[in-house]
VEXKE-691181 format. One line per field, with one value per residue: x, y, z of N, C-alpha, C in turn; residue in three letters. Coordinates in pm, whole numbers. Each point is the difference from the previous one (the first is absolute). Example, Ala and Ser with C-alpha at 12.3 -4.5 7.8 and 13.67 -1.06 7.14 Angstrom:
residues 2
nX	(1319;-35)
nY	(-569;105)
nZ	(780;-72)
caX	(-89;82)
caY	(119;119)
caZ	(0;6)
cX	(90;-77)
cY	(120;109)
cZ	(0;73)
aa	(ALA;SER)
***
This chain:
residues 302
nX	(84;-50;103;-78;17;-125;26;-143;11;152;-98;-96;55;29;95;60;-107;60;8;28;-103;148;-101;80;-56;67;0;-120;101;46;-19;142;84;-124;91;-70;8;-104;-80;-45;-84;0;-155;-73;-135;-93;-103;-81;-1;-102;95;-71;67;-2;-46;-85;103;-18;46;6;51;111;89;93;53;119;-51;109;-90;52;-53;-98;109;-84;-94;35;-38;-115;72;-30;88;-37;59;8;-26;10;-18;-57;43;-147;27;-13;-40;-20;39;-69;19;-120;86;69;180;19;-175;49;-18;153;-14;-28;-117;49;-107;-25;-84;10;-118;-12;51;-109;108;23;14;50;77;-11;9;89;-34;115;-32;51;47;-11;76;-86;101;-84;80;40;-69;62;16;-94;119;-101;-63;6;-84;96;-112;59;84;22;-53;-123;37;-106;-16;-145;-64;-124;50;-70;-33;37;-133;-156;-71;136;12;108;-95;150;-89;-120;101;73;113;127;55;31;149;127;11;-89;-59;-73;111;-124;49;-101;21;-97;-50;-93;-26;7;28;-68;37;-88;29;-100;50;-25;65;-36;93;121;31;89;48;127;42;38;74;95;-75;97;-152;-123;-100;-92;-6;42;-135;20;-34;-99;-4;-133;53;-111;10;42;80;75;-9;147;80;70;9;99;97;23;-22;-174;-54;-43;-93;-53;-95;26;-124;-109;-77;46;64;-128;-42;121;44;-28;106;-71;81;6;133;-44;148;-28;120;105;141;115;99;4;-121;45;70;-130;-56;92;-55;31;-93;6;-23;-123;25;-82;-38;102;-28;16;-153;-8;-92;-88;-90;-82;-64;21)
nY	(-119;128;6;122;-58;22;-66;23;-45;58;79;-14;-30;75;-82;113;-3;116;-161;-23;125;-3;27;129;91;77;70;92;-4;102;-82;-87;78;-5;-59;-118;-2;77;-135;-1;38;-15;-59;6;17;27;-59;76;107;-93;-61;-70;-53;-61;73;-87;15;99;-22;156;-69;90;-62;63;-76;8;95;-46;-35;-93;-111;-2;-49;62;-90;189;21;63;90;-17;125;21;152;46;118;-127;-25;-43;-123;31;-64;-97;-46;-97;32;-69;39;7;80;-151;6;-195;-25;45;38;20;136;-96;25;-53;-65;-40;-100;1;-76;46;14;95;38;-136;116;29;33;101;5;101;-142;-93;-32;-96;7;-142;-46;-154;-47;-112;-24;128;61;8;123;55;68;91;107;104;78;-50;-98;-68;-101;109;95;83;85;-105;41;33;7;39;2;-38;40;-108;23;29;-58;27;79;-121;-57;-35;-112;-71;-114;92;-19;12;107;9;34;-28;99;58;-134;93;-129;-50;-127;-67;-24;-22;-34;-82;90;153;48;66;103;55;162;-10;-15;-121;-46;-18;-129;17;-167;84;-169;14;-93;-115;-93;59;-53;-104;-18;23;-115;76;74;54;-7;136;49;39;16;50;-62;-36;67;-103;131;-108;-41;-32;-69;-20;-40;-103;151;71;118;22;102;17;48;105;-23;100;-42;108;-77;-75;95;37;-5;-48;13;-155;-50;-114;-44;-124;7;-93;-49;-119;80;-35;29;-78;136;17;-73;90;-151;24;67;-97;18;148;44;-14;112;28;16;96;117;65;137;43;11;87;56;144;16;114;-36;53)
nZ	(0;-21;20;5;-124;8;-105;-21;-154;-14;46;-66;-52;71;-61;64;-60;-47;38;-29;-49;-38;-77;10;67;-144;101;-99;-49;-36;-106;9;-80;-88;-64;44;-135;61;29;59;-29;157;-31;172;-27;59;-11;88;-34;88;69;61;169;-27;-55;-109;-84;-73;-15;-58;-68;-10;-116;-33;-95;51;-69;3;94;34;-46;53;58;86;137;-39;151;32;71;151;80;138;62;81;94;111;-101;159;-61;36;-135;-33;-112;-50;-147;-55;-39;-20;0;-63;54;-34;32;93;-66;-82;60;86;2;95;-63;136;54;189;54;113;101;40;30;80;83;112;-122;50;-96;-83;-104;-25;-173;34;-119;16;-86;11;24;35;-139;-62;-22;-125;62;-62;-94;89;-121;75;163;27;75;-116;-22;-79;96;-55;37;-28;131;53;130;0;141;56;80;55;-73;59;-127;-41;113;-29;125;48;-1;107;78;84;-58;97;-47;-93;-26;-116;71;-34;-21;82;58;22;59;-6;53;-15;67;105;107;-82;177;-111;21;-51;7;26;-112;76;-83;-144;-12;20;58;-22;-29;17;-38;27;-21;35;84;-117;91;-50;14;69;-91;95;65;-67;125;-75;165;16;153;-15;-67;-117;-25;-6;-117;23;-93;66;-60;13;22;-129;35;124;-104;134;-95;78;-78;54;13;54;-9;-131;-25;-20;89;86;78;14;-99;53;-24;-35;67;-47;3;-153;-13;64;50;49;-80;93;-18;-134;7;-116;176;49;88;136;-67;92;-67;38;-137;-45;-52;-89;91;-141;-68;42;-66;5;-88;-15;-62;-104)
caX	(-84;88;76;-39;-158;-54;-90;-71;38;90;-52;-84;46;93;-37;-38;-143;61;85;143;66;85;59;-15;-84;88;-49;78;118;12;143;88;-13;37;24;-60;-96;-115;-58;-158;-98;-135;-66;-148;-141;-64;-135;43;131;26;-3;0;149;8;-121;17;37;49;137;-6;185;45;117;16;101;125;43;165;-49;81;-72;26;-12;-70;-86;-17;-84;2;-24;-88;-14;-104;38;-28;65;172;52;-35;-91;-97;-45;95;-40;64;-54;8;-57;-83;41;89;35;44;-88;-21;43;25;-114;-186;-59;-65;-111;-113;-33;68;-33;83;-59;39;114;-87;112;-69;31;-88;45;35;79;73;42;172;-10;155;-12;145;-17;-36;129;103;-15;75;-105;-16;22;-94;8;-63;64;21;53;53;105;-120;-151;-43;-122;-75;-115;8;-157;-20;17;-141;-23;-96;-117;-78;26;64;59;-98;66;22;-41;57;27;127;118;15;1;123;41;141;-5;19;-13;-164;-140;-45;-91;-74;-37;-79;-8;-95;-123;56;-125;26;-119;20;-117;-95;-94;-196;-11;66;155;146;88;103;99;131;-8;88;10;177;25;-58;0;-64;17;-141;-42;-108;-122;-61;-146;41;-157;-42;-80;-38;-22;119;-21;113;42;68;82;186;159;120;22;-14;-123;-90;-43;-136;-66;-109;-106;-115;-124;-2;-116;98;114;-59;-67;91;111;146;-18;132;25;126;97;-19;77;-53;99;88;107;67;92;143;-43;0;190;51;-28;118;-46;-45;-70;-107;-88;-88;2;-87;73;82;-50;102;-117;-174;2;-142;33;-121;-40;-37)
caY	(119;130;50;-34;-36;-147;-51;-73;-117;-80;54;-102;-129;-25;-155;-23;34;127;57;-1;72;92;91;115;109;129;156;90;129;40;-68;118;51;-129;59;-98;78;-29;-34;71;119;-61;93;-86;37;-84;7;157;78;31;-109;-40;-58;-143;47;-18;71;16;123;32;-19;46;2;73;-42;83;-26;-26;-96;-118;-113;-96;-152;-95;49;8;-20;139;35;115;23;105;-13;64;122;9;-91;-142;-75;-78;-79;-54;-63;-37;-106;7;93;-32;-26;18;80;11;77;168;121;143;125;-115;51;-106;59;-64;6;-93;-6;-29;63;115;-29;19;89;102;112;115;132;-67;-69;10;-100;-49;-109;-31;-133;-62;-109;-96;-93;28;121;115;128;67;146;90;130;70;-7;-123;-2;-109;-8;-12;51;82;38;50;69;6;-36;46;-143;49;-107;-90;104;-74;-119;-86;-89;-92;-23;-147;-43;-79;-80;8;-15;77;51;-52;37;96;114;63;-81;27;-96;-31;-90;-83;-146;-25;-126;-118;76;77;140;115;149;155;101;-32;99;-5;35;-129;44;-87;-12;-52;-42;-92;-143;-118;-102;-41;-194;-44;-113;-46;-101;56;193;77;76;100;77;169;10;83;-85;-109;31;4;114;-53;-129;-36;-71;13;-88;89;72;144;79;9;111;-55;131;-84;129;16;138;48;-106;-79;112;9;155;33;107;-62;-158;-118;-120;-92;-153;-123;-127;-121;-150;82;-71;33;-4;-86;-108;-82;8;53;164;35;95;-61;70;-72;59;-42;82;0;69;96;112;106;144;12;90;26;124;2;-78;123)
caZ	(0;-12;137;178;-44;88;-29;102;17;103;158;-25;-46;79;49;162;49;26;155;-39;-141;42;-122;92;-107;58;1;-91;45;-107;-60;-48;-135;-71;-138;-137;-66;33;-134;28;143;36;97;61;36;125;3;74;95;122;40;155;-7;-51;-93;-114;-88;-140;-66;-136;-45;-104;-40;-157;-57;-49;-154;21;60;-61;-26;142;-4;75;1;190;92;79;116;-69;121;56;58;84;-13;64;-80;-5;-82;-36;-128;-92;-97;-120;-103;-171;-129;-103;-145;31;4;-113;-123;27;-124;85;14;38;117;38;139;29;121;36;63;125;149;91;91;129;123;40;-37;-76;-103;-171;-13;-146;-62;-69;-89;-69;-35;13;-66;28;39;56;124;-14;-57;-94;53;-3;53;101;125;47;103;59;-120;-123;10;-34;19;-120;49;159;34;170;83;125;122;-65;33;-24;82;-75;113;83;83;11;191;48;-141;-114;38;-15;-143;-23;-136;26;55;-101;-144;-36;-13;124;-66;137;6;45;45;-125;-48;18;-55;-27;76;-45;14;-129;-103;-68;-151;-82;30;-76;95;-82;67;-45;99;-18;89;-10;17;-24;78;-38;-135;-79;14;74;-30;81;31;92;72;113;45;-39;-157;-84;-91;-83;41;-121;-10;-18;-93;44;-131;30;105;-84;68;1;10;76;13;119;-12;93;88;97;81;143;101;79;-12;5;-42;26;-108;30;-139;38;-78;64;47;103;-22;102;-75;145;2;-98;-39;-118;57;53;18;117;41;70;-17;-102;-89;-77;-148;-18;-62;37;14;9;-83;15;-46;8;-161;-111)
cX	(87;28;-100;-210;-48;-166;-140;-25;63;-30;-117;36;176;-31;-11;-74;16;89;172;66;111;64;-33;-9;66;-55;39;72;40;140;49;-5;43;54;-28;-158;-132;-100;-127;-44;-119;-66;-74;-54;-78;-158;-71;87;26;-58;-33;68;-93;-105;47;-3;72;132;57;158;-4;142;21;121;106;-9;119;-29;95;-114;9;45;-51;-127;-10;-100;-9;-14;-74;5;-84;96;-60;51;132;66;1;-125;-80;-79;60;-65;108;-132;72;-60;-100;98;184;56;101;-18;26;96;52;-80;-117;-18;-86;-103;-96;-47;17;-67;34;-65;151;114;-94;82;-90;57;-96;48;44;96;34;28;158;-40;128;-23;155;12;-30;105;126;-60;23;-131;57;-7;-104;9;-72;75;39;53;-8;99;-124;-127;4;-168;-113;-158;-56;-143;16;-66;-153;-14;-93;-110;-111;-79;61;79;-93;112;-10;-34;43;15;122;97;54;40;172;43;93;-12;73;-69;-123;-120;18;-100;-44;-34;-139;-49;-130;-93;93;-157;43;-114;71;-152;-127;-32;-110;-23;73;121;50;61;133;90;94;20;92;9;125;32;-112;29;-144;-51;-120;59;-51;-100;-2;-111;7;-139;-22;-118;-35;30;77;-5;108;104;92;110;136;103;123;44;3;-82;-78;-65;-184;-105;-171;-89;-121;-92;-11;-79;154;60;-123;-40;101;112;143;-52;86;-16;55;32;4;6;-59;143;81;118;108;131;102;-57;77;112;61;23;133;-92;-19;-108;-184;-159;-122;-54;-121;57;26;-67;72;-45;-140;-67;-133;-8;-167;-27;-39;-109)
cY	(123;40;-12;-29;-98;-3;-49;-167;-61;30;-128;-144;-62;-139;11;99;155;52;-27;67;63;135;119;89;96;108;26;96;67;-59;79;9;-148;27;-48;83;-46;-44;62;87;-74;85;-44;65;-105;56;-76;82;1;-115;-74;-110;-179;6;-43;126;-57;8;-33;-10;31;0;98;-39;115;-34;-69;-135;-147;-82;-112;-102;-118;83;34;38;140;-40;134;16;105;40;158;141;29;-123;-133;-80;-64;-68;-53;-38;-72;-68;6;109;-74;-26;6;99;43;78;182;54;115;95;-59;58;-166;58;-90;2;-101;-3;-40;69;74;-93;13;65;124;107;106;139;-69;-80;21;-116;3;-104;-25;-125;-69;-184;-85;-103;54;130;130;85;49;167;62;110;64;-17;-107;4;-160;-31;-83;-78;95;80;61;23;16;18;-4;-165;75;-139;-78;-38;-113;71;-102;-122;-146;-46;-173;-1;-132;-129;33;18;148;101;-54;106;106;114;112;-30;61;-128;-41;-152;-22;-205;-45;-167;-22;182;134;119;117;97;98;96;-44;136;67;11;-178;27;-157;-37;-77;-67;-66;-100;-50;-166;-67;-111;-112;-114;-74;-62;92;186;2;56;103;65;149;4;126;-20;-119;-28;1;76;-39;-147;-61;-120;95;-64;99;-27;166;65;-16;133;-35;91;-66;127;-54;81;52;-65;-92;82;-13;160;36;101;-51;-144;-53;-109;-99;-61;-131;-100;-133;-83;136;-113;53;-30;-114;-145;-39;45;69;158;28;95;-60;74;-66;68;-71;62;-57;68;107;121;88;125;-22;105;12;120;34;-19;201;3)
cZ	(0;160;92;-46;129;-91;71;-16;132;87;4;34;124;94;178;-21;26;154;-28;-130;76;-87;37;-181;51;-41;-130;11;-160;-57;-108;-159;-97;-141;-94;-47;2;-127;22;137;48;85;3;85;79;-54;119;-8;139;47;107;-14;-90;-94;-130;-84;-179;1;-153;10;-151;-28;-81;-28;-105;-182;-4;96;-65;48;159;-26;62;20;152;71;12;138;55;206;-7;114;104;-42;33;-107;30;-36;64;-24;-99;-121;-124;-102;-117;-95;-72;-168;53;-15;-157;-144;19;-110;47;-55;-27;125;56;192;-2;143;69;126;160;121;41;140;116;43;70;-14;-99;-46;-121;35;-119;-31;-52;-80;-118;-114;49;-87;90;65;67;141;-42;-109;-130;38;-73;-9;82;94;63;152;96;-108;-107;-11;31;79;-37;20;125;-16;173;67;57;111;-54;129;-48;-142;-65;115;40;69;61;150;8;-158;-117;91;-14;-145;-15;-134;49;14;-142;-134;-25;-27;177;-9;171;-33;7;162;-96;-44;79;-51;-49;14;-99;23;-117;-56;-34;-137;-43;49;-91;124;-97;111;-74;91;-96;93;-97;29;-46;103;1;-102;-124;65;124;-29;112;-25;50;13;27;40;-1;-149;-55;-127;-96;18;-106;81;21;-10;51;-108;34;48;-133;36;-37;5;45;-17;127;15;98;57;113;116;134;26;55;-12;-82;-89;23;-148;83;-166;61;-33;88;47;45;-23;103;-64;94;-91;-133;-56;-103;-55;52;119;168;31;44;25;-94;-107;-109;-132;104;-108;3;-20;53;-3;-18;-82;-85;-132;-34;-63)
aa	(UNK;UNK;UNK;UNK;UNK;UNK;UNK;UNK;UNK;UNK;UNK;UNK;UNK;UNK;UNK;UNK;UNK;UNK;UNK;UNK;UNK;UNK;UNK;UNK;UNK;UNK;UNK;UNK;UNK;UNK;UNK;UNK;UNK;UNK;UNK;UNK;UNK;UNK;UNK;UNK;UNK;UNK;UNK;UNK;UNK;UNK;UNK;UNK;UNK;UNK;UNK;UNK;UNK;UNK;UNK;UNK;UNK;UNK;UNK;UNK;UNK;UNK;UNK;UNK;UNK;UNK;UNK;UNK;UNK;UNK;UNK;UNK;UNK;UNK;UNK;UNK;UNK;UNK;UNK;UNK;UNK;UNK;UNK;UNK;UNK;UNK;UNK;UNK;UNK;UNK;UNK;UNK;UNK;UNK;UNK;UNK;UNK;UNK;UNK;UNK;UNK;UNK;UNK;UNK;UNK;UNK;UNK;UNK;UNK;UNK;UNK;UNK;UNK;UNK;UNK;UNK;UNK;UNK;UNK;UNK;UNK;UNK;UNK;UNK;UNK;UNK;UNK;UNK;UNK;UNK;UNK;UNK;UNK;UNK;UNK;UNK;UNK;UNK;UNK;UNK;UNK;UNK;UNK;UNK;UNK;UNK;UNK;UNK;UNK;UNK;UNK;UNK;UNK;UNK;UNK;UNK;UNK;UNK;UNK;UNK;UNK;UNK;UNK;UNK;UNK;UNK;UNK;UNK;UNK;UNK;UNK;UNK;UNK;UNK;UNK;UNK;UNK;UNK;UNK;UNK;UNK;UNK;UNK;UNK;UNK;UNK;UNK;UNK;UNK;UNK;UNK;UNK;UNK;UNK;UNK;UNK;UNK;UNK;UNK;UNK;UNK;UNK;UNK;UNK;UNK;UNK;UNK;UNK;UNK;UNK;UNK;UNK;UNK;UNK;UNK;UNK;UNK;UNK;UNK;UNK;UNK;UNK;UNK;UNK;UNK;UNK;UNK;UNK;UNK;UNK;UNK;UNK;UNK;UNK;UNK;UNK;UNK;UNK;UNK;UNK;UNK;UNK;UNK;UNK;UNK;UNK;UNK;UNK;UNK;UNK;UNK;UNK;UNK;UNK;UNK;UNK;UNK;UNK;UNK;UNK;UNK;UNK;UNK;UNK;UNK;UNK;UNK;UNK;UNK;UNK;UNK;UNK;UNK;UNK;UNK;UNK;UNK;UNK;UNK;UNK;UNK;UNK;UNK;UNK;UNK;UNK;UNK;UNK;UNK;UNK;UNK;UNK;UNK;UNK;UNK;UNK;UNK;UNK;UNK;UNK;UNK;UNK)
***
């Protein structure tokens, strides 16, 4: 990966379960003068402009490629930090480009959209996007034009942080583990046990309960079946295969949500698993684990 990238993959997917990542995230600091000739200008936009902290968002990425630009030879990764007013990071992101990198034409304006969430942190005022490419195999970046303030990346835009506020806030009760995730990475995951409650402010209006989930161990012979109740009442019901996150969108009316001030949901896995129990987890962790969430997410239907 590029120097101090932390991919959320490898945040995801960390075979001890995210308690043993030892990869430290370095402050952005302004790096020094590079002399290799910059192939392109980046720049990224956020839809919202204003963000609450773990809130699903857009972001508009834009390349502009150097007329004089030399031909990629591979196909590299964007990176893409969020970092604070005092220059510490955050947020992290990595992907792929919709269109390799091979295909980019010099003076090509390459743009698209890249869907993601707002850096969980309780930081509030402008943040700023750093964005770089790098290679995959070897680590090593691609020199950028513009302000650079990491060794080639670039800073290529900014958008305001807001407390994260109802009623996008939901909130984890009883049934989860504690929150887990590298201090700085802008992700925050929770464990679930067999049934994990969630409460957020009611709307009183239609709403979206958006969740990311996963289940990183394969130790069962059939998917887990989960349930998302309220109450008595099952408002959603799917299969999870381990494998990559699933982002799970749940339209809820206002009949379901209730009269109350407050909704509770639960997540409610039919099998639970005890990583210590199974040799192929390497793992001592003796906890009882249902899925792994790494959003939850309410936001009022338009």
């Amino acid at each position: 990966m590029g120097d101090s990238i932390i991919p959320l993959q490898m945040l995801r997917y960390s075979a001890s379960f995210t308690v043993g990542i030892s990869v430290l995230i370095a402050a952005c600091s302004r790096a020094p003068a590079d002399t290799a000739k910059p192939v392109a200008s980046a720049s990224v936009s956020v839809t919202p402009a204003v963000v609450a902290s773990g809130m699903p968002v857009e972001l508009d990425v834009r390349f502009a490629m150097a007329a004089d630009a030399p031909p990629f030879k591979e196909d590299y990764a964007v990176f893409i930090h969020v970092v604070d007013d005092d220059g510490e990071m955050i947020g992290s992101t990595d992907h792929a480009p919709p269109t390799p990198t091979r295909e980019w034409k010099p003076g090509s304006t390459i743009e698209y959209k890249h869907p993601d969430y707002a850096p969980i942190s309780d930081y509030v005022g402008e943040a700023t996007f750093v964005v770089g490419l790098y290679s995959k195999s070897s680590g090593e970046r691609v020199p950028l034009s513009g302000d650079a303030v990491e060794p080639r990346a670039v800073r290529a835009g900014s958008f305001e942080m807001r407390e994260r506020s109802e009623p996008y806030a939901v909130l984890f009760r009883e049934g989860w583990h504690p929150a887990e995730g590298p201090k700085g990475s802008g992700l925050e995951l929770r464990w679930s046990m067999k049934s994990g409650r969630l409460t957020f402010a009611n709307p009183k209006r239609d709403v979206e309960l958006i969740l990311e989930l996963d289940q990183p161990a394969n130790v069962f012979e059939v998917a887990q079946h989960i349930e998302i109740r309220a109450g008595e009442s099952v408002v959603d019901e799917f299969d999870l295969e381990p494998g990559p996150p699933l982002v799970r969108k749940i339209a809820l009316t206002q009949s379901q949500l209730g009269d109350g001030n407050t909704v509770e949901l639960a997540v409610v896995s039919d099998k639970t698993f005890v990583p210590a129990k199974f040799a192929s987890l390497q793992s001592t962790d003796t906890r009882q684990l249902g899925v792994r969430v790494f959003r939850a997410f309410v936001q009022p239907k338009q």
